[in-house]
N, C-alpha and C positions, 0 to 999 in steps of 0.2 A: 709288483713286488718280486715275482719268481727270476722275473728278466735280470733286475736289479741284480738281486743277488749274483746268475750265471754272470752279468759284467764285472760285477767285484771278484769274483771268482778268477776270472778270467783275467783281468788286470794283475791279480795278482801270482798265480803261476806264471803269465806272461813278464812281470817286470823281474821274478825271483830275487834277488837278497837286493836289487837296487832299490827297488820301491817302498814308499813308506805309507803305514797303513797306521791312524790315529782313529782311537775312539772315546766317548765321553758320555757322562753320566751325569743325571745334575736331579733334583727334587729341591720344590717349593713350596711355601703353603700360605695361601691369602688369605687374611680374616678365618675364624672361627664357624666349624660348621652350626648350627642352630641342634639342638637336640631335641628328640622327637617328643621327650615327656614333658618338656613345657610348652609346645604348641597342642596337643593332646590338651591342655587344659582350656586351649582358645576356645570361645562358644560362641558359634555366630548368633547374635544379633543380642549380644548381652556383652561380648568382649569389646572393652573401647579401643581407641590407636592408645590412649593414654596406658592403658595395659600392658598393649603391645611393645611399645618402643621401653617402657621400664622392664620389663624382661628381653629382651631381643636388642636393646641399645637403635642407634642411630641404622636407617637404609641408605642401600644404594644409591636406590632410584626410588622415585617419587612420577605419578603422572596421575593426569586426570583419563578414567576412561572412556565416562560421558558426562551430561551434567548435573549428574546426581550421583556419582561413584569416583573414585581412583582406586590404583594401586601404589602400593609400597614394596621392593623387592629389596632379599636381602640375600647375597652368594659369597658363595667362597669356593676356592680352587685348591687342589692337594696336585699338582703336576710334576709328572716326570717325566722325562723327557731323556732318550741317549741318540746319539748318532755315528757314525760310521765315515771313515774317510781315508780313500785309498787314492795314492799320487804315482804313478809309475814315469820313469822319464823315455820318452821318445824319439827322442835328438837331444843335441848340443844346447842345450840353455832350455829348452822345453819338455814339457810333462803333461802328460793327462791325468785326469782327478775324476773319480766321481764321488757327491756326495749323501749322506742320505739322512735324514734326523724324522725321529718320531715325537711330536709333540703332543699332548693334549693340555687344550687351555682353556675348553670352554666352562665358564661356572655351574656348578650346580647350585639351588640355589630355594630360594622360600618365597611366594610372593602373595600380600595379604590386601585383599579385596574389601573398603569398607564404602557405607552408603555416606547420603551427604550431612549426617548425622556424627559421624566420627565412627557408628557404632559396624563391629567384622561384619562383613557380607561371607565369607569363603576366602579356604586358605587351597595354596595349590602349590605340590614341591615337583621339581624336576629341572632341565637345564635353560637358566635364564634364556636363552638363544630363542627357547621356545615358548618361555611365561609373558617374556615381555615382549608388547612392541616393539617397532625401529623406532629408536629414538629421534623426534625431530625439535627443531629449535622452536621453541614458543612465538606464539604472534605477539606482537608489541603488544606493551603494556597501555592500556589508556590511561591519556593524560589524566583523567580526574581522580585515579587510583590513589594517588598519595596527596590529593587536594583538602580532604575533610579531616585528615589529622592534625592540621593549626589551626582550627577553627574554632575553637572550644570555646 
């Protein structure tokens, strides 16, 4: 970061009134943070998912953890983000740039633990990056999976 800077520095005394230096600012906000007084009321092993999702609405993500649990994660992001950008020209038709932006995008986030009951196991808040697994693509479905609903 320090380097950064002395280059932008330098760039710009170096180019003096030629060079053009633009910078930007921006804030977004994804989904709705969860607020803490109605998970405060979740109680493992008495809170159903049906509780859960009528106060909290619909999740993220959905996964099985083993075969008797999943989780359900639920994030949101407040990001802001500015960046910096300094073009000095060099020659005839050419210029040097450097750029620089600070982003944060990772979610924070809510993620609720239930057995194979429906009923909470454990709730756990911090940045999904770290709640949730890598997501991976599900193994095929078996064929008999959708066999016994015209059977009736």
């Amino acid at each position: 970061m320090e380097r950064l800077s002395v280059a932008a520095a330098a760039l710009l005394l170096g180019g003096g009134l030629a060079s053009c230096v633009r910078g930007n600012w921006q804030s977004a906000r994804d989904q709705t943070p969860v607020r803490a007084g109605v998970v405060a009321g979740f109680e493992p092993g008495v809170t159903t998912l049906g509780d859960c999702l009528g106060a909290l609405g619909a999740p993220l993500f959905v996964w099985e953890v083993d075969a008797s649990s999943y989780g359900i994660a639920f994030g949101w992001n407040e990001a802001q983000d500015w960046g910096l950008n300094v073009s000095v020209p060099v020659a005839r038709g050419f210029s040097a740039s450097v750029d620089y932006a600070d982003t944060n995008l990772d979610l924070e986030g809510l993620v609720l633990f239930f057995d194979a009951g429906d009923r909470l196991l454990r709730v756990q808040r911090g940045r999904l990056s770290d709640l949730v697994p890598d997501r991976q693509r599900p193994a095929a479905l078996p064929d008999q999976l959708g066999a016994d609903e015209g059977s009736d």
